[in-house]
N, CA, C and O atoms as a Maestro MAE file, in Angstrom:
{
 s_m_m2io_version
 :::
 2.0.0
}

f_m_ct {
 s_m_title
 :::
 protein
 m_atom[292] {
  # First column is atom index #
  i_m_mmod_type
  r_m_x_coord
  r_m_y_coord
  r_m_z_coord
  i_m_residue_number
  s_m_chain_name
  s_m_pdb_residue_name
  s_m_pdb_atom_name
  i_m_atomic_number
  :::
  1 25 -8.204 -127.892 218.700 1 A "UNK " " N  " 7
  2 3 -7.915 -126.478 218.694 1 A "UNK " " CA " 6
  3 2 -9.187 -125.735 219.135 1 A "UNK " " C  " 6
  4 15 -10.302 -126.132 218.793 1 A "UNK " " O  " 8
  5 25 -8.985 -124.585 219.946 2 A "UNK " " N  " 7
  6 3 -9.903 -123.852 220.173 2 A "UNK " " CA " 6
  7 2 -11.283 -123.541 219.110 2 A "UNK " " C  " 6
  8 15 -11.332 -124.035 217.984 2 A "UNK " " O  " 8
  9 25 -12.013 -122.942 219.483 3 A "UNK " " N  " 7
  10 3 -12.689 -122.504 218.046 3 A "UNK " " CA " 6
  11 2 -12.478 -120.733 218.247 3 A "UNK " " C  " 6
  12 15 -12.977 -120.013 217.382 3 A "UNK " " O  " 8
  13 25 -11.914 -120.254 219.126 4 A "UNK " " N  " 7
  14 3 -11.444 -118.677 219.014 4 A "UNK " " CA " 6
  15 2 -10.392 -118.820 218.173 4 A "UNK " " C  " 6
  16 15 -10.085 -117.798 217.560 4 A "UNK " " O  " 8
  17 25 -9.493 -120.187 217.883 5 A "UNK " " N  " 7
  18 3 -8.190 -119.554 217.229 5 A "UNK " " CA " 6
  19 2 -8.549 -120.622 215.735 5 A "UNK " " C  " 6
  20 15 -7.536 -121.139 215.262 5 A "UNK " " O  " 8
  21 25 -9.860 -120.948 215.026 6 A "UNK " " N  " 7
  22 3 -10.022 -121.234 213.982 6 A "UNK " " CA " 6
  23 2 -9.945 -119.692 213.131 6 A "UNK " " C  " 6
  24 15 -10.131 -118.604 213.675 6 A "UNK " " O  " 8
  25 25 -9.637 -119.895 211.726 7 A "UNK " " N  " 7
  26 3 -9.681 -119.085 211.005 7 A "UNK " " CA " 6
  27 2 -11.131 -119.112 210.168 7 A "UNK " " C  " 6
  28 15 -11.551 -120.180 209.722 7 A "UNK " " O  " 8
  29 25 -11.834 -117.908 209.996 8 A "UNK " " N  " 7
  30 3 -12.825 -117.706 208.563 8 A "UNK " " CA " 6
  31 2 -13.680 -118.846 208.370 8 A "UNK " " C  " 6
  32 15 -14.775 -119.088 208.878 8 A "UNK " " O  " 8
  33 25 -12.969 -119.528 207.518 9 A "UNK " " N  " 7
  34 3 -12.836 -120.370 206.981 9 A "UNK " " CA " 6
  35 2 -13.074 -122.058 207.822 9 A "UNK " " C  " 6
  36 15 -13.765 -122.927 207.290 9 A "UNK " " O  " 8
  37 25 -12.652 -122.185 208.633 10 A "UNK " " N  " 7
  38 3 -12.694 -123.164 209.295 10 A "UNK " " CA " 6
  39 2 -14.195 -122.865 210.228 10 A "UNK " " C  " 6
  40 15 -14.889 -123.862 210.428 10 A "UNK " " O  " 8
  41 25 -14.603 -121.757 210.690 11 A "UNK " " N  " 7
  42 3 -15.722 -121.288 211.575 11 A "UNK " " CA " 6
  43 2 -16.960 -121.267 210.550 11 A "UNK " " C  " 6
  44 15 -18.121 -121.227 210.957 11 A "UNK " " O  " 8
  45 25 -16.592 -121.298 209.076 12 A "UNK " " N  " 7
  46 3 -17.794 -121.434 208.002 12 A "UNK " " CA " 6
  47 2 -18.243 -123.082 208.191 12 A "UNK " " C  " 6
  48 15 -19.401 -123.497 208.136 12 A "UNK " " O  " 8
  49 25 -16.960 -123.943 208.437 13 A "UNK " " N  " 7
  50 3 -16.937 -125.202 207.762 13 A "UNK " " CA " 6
  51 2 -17.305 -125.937 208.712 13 A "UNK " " C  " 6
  52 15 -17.592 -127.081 208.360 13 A "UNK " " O  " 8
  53 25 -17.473 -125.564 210.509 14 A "UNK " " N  " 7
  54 3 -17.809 -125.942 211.594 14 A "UNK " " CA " 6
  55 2 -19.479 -125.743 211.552 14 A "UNK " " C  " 6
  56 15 -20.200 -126.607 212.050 14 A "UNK " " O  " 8
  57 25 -19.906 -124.825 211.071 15 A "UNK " " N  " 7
  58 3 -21.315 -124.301 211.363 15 A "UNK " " CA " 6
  59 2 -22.165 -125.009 210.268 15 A "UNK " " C  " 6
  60 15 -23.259 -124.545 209.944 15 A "UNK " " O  " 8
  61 25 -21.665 -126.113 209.710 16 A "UNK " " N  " 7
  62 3 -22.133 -126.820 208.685 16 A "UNK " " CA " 6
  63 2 -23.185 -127.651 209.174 16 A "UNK " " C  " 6
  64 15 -24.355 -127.662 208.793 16 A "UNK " " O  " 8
  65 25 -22.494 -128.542 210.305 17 A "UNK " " N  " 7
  66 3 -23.602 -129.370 210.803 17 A "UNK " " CA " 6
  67 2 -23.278 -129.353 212.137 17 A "UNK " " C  " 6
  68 15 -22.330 -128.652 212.490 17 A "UNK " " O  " 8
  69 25 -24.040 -130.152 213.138 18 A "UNK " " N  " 7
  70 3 -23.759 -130.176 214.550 18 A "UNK " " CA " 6
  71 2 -22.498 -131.088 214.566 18 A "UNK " " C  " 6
  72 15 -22.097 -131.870 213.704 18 A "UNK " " O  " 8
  73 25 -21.907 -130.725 215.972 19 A "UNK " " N  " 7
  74 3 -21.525 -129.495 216.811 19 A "UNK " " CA " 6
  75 2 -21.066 -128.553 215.977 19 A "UNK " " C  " 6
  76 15 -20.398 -128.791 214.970 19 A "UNK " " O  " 8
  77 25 -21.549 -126.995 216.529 20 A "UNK " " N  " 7
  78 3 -21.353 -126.070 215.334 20 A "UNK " " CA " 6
  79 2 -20.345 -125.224 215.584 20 A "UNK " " C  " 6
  80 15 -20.273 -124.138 215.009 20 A "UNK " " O  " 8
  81 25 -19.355 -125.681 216.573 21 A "UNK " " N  " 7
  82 3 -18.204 -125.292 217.216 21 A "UNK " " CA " 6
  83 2 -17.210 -126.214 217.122 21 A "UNK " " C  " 6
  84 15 -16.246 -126.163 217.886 21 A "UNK " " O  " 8
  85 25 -17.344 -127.265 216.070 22 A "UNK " " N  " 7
  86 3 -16.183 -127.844 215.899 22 A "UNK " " CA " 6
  87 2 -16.273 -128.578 214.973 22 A "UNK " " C  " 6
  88 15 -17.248 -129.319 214.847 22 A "UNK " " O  " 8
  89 25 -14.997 -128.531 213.870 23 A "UNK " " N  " 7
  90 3 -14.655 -129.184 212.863 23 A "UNK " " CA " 6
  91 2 -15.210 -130.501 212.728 23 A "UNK " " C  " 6
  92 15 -14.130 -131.051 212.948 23 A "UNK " " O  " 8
  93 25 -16.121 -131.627 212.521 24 A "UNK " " N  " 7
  94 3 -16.392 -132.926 212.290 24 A "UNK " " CA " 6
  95 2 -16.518 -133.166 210.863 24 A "UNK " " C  " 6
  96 15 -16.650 -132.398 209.910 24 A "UNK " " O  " 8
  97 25 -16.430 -134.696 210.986 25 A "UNK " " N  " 7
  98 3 -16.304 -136.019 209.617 25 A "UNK " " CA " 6
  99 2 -18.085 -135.215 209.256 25 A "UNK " " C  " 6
  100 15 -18.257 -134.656 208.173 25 A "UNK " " O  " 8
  101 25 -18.689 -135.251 209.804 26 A "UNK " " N  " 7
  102 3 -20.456 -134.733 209.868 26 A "UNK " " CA " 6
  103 2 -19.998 -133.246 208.908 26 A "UNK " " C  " 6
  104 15 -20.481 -133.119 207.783 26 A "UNK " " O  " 8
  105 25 -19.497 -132.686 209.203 27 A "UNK " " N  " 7
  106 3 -19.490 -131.421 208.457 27 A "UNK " " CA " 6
  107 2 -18.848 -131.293 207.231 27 A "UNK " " C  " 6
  108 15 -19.124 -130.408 206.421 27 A "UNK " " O  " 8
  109 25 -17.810 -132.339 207.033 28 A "UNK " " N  " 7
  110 3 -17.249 -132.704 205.768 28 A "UNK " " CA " 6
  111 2 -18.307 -133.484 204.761 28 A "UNK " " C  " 6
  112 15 -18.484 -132.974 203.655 28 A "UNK " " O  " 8
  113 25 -18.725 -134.197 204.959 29 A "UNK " " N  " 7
  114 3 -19.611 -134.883 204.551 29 A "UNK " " CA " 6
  115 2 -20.641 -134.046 203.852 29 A "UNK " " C  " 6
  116 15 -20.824 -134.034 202.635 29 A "UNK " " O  " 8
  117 25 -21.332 -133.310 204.796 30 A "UNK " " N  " 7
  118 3 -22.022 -132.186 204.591 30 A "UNK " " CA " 6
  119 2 -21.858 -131.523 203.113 30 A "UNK " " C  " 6
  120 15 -22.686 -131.601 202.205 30 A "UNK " " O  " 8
  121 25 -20.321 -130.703 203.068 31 A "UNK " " N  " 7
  122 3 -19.981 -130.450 202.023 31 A "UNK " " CA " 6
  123 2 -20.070 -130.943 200.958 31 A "UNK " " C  " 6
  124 15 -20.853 -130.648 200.054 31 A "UNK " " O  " 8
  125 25 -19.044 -131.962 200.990 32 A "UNK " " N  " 7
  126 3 -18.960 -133.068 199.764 32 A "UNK " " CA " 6
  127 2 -20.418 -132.862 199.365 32 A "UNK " " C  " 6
  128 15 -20.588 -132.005 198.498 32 A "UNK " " O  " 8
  129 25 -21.688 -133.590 199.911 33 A "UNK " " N  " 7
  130 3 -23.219 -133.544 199.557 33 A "UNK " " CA " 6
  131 2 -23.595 -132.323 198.952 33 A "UNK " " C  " 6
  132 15 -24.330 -132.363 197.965 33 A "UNK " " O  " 8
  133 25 -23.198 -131.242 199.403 34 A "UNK " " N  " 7
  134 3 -23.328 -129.921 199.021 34 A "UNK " " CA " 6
  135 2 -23.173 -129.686 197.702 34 A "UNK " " C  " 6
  136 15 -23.984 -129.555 196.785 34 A "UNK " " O  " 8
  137 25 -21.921 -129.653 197.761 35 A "UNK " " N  " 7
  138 3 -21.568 -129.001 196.272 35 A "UNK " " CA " 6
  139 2 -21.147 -130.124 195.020 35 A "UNK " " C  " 6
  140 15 -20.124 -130.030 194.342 35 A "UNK " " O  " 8
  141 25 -22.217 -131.232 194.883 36 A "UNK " " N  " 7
  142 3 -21.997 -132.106 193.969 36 A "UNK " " CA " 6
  143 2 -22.666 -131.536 192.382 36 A "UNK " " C  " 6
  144 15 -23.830 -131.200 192.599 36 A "UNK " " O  " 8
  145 25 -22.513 -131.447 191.746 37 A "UNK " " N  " 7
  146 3 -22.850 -131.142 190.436 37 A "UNK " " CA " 6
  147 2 -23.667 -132.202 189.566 37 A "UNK " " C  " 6
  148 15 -23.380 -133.397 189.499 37 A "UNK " " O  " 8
  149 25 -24.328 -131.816 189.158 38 A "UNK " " N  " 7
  150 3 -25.463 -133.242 188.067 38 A "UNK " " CA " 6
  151 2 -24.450 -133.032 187.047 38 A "UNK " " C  " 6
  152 15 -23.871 -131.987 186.748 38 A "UNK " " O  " 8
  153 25 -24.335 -134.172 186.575 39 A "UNK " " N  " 7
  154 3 -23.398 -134.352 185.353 39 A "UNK " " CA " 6
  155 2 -24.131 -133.674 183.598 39 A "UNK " " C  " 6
  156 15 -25.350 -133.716 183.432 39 A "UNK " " O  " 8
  157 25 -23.560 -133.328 182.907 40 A "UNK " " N  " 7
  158 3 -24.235 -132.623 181.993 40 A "UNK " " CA " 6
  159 2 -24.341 -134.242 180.861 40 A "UNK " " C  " 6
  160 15 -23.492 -135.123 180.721 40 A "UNK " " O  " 8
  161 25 -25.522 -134.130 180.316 41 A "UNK " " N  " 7
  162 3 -25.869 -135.231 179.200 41 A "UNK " " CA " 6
  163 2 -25.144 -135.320 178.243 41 A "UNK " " C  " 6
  164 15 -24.550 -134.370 177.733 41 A "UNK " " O  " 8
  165 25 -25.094 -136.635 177.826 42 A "UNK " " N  " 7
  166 3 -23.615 -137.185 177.017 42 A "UNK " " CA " 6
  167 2 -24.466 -137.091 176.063 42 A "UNK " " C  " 6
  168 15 -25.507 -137.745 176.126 42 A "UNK " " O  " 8
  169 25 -24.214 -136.313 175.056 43 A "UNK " " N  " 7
  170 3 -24.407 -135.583 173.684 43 A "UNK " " CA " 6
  171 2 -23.969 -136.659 172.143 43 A "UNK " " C  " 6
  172 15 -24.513 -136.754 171.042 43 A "UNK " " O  " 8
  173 25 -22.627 -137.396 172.809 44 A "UNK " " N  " 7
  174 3 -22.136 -137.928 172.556 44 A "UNK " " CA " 6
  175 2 -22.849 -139.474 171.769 44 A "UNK " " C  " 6
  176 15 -22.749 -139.938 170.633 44 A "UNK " " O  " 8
  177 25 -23.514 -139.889 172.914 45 A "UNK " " N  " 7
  178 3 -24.297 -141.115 172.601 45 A "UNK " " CA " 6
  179 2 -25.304 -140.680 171.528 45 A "UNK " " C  " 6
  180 15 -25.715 -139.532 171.363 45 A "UNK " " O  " 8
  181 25 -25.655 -141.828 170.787 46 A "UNK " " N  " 7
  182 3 -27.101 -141.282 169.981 46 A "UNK " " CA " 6
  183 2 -27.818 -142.142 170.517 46 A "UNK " " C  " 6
  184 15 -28.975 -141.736 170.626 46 A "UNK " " O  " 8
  185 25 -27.652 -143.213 170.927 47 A "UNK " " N  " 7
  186 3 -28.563 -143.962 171.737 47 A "UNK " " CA " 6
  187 2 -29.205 -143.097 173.387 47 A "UNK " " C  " 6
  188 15 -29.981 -143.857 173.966 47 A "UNK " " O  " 8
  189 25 -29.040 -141.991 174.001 48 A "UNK " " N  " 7
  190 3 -29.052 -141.018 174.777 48 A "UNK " " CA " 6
  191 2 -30.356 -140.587 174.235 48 A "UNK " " C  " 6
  192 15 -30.562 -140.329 173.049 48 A "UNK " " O  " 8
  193 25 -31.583 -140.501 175.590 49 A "UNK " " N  " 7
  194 3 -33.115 -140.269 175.243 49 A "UNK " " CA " 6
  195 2 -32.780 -138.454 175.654 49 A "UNK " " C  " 6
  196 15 -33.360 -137.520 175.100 49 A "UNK " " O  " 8
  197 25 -31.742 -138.317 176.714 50 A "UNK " " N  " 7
  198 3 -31.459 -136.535 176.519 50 A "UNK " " CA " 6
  199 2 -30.797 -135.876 175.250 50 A "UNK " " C  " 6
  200 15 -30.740 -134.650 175.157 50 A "UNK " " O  " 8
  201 25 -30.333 -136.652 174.343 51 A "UNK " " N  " 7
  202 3 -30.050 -136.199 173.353 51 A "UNK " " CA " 6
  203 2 -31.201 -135.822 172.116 51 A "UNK " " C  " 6
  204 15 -30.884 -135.036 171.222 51 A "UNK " " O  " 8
  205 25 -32.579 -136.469 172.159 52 A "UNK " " N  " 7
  206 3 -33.824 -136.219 171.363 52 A "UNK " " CA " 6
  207 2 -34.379 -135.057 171.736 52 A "UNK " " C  " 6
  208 15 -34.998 -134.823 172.774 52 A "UNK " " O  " 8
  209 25 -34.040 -134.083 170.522 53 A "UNK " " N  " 7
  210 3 -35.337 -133.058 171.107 53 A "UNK " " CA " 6
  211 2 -36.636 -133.132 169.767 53 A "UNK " " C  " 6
  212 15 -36.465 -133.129 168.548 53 A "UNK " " O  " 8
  213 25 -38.020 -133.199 170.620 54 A "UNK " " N  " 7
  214 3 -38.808 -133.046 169.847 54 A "UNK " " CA " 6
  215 2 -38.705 -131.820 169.043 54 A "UNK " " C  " 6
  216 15 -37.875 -130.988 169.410 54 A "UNK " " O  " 8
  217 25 -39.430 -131.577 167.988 55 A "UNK " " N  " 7
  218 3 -40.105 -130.674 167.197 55 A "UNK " " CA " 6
  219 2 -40.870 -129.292 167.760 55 A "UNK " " C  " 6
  220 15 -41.652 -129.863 168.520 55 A "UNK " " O  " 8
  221 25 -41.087 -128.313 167.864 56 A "UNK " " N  " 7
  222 3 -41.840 -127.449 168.417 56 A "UNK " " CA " 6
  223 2 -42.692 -126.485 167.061 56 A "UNK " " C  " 6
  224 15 -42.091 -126.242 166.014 56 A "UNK " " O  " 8
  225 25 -43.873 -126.106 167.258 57 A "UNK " " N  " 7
  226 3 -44.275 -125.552 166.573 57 A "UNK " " CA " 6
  227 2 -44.502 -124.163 167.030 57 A "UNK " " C  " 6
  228 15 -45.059 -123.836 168.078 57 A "UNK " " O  " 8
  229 25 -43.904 -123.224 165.938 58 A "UNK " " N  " 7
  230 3 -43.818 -122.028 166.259 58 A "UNK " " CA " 6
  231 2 -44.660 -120.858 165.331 58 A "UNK " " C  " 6
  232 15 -44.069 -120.015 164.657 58 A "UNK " " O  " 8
  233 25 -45.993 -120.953 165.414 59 A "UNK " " N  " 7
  234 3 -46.907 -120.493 164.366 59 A "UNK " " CA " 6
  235 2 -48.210 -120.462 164.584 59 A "UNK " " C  " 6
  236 15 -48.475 -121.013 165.652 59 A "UNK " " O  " 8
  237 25 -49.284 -119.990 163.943 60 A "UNK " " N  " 7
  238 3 -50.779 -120.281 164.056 60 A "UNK " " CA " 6
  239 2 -51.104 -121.665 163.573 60 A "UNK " " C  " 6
  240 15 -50.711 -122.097 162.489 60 A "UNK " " O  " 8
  241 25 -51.752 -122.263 164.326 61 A "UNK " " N  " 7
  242 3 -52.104 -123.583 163.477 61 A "UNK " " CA " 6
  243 2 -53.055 -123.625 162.306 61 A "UNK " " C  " 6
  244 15 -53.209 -124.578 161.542 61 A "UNK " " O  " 8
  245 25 -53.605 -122.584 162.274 62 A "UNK " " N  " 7
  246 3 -54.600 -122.457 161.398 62 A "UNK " " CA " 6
  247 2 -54.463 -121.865 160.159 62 A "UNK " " C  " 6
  248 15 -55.233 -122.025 159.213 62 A "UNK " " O  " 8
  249 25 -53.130 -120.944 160.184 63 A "UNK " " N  " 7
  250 3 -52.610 -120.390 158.854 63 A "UNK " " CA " 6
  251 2 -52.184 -121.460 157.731 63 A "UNK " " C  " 6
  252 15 -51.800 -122.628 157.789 63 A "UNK " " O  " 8
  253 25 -52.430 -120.515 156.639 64 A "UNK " " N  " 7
  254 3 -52.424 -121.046 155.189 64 A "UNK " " CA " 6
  255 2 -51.101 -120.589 154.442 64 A "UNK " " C  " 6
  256 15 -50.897 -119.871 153.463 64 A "UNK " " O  " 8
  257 25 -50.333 -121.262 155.257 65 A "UNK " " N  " 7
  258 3 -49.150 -121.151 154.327 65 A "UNK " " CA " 6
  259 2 -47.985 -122.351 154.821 65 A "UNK " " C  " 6
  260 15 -48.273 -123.255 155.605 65 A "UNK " " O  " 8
  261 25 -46.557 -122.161 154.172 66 A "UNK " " N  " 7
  262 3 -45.925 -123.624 154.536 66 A "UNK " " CA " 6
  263 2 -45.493 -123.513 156.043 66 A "UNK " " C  " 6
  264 15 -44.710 -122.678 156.496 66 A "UNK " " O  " 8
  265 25 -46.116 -124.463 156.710 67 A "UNK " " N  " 7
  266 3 -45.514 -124.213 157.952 67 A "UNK " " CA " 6
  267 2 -43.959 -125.050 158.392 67 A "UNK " " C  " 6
  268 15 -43.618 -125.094 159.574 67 A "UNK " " O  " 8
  269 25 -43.283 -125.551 157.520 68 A "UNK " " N  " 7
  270 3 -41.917 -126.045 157.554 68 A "UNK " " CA " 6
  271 2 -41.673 -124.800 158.156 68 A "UNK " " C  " 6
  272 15 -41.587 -124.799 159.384 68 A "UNK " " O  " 8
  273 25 -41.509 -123.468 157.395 69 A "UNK " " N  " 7
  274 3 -40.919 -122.548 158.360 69 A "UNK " " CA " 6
  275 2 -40.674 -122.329 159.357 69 A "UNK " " C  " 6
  276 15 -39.514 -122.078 159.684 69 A "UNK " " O  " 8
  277 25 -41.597 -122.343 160.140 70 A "UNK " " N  " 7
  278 3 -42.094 -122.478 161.261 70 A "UNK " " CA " 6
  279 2 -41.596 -123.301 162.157 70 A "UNK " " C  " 6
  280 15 -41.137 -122.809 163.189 70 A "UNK " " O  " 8
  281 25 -41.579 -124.416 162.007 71 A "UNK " " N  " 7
  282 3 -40.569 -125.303 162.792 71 A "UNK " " CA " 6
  283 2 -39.564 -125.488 163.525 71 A "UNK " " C  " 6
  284 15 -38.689 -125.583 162.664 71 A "UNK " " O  " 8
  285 25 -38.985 -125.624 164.624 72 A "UNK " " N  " 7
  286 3 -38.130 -125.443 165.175 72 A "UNK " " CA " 6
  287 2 -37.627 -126.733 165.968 72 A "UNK " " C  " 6
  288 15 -38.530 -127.542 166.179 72 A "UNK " " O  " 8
  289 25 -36.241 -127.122 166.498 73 A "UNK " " N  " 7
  290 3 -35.716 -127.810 167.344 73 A "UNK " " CA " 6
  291 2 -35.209 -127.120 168.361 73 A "UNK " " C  " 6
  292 15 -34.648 -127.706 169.286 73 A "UNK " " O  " 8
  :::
 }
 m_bond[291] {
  # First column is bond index #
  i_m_from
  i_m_to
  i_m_order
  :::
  1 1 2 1
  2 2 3 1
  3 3 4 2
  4 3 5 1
  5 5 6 1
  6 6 7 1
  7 7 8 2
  8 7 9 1
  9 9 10 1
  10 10 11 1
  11 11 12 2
  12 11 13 1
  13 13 14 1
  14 14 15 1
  15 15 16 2
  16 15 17 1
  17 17 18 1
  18 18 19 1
  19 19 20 2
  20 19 21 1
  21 21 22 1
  22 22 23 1
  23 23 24 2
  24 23 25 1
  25 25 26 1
  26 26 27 1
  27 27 28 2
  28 27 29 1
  29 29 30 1
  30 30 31 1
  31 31 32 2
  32 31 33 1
  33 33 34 1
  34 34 35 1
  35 35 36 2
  36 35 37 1
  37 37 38 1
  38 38 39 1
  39 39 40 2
  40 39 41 1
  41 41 42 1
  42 42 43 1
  43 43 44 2
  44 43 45 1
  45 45 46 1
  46 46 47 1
  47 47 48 2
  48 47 49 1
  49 49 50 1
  50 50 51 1
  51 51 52 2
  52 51 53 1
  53 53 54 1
  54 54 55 1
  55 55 56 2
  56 55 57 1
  57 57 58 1
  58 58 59 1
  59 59 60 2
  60 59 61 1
  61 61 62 1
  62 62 63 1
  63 63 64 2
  64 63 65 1
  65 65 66 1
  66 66 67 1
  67 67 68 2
  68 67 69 1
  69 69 70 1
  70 70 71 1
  71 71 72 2
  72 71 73 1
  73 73 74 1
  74 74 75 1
  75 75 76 2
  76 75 77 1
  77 77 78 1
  78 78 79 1
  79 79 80 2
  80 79 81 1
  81 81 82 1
  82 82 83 1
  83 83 84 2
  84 83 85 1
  85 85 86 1
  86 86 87 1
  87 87 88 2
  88 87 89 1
  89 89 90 1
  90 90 91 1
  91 91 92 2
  92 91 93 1
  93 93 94 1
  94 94 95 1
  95 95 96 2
  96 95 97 1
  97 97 98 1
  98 98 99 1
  99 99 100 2
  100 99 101 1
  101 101 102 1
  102 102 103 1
  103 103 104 2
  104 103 105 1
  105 105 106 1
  106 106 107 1
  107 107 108 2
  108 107 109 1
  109 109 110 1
  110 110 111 1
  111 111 112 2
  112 111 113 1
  113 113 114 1
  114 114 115 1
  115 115 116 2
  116 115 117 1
  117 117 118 1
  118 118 119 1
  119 119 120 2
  120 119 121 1
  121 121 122 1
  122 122 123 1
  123 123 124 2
  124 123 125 1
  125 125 126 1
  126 126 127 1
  127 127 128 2
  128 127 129 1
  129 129 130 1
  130 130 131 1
  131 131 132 2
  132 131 133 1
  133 133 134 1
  134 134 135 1
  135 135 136 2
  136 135 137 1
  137 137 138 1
  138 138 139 1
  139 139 140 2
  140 139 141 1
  141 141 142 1
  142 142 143 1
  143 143 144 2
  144 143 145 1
  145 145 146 1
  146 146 147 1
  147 147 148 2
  148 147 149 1
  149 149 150 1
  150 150 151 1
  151 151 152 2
  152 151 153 1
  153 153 154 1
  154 154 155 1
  155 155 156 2
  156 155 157 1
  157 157 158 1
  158 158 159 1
  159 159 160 2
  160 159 161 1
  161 161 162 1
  162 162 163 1
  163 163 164 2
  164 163 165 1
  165 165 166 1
  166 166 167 1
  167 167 168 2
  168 167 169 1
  169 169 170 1
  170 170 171 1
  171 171 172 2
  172 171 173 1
  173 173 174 1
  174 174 175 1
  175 175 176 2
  176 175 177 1
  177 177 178 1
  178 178 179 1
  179 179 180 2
  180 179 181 1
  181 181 182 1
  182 182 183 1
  183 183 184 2
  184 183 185 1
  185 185 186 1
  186 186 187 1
  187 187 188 2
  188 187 189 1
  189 189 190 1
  190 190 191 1
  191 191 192 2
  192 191 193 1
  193 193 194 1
  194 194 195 1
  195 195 196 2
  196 195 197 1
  197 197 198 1
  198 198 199 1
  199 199 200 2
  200 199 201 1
  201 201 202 1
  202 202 203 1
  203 203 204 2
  204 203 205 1
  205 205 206 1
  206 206 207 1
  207 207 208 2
  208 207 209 1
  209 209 210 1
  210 210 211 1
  211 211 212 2
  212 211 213 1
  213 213 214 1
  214 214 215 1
  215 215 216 2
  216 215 217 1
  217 217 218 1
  218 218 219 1
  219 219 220 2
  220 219 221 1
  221 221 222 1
  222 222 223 1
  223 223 224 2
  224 223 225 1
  225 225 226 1
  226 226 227 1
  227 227 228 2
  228 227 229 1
  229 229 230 1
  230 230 231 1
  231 231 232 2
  232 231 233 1
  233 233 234 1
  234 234 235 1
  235 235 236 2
  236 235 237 1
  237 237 238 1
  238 238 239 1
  239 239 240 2
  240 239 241 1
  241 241 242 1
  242 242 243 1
  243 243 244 2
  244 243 245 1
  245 245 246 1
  246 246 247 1
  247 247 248 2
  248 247 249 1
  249 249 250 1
  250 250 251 1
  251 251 252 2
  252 251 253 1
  253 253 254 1
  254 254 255 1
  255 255 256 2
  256 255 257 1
  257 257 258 1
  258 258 259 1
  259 259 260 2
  260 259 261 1
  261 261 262 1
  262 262 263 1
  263 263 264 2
  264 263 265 1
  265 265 266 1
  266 266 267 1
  267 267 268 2
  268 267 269 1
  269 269 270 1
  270 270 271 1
  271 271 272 2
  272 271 273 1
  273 273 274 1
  274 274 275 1
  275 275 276 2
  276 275 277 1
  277 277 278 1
  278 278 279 1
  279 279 280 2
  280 279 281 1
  281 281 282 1
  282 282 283 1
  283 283 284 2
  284 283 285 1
  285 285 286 1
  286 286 287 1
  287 287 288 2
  288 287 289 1
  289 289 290 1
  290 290 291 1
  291 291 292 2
  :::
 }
}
């Protein structure tokens, strides 16, 4: 098909990769690579090293009082 009688849409999906006037397996591809998502960490596992969060300290180190408070995850 022409590329005057592609629609929008199809003239976005051409200009992806070379030739930038016509629909290719190269420009699909493209996509797919594009818009892949990182998977979010399985929370699930306890054996999961993204599931450990250290300790943070949220305070003066030098103050005189209980710093449990202070503490945070």
């Amino acid at each position: 098909m022409p590329y005057s009688k592609y629609s929008p849409k199809q003239k976005r999906l051409a200009a992806v990769a070379a030739p930038r006037k016509k629909v290719t397996q190269a420009d699909i591809i493209a996509v797919k690579r594009k818009n892949k998502k990182p998977k979010p960490p399985d929370l699930t596992n306890p054996r999961s090293k993204k599931n450990i969060q250290k300790p943070v300290y949220r305070g003066n180190p030098n103050a005189r009082f209980n710093k449990k408070d202070y503490w945070t995850t």
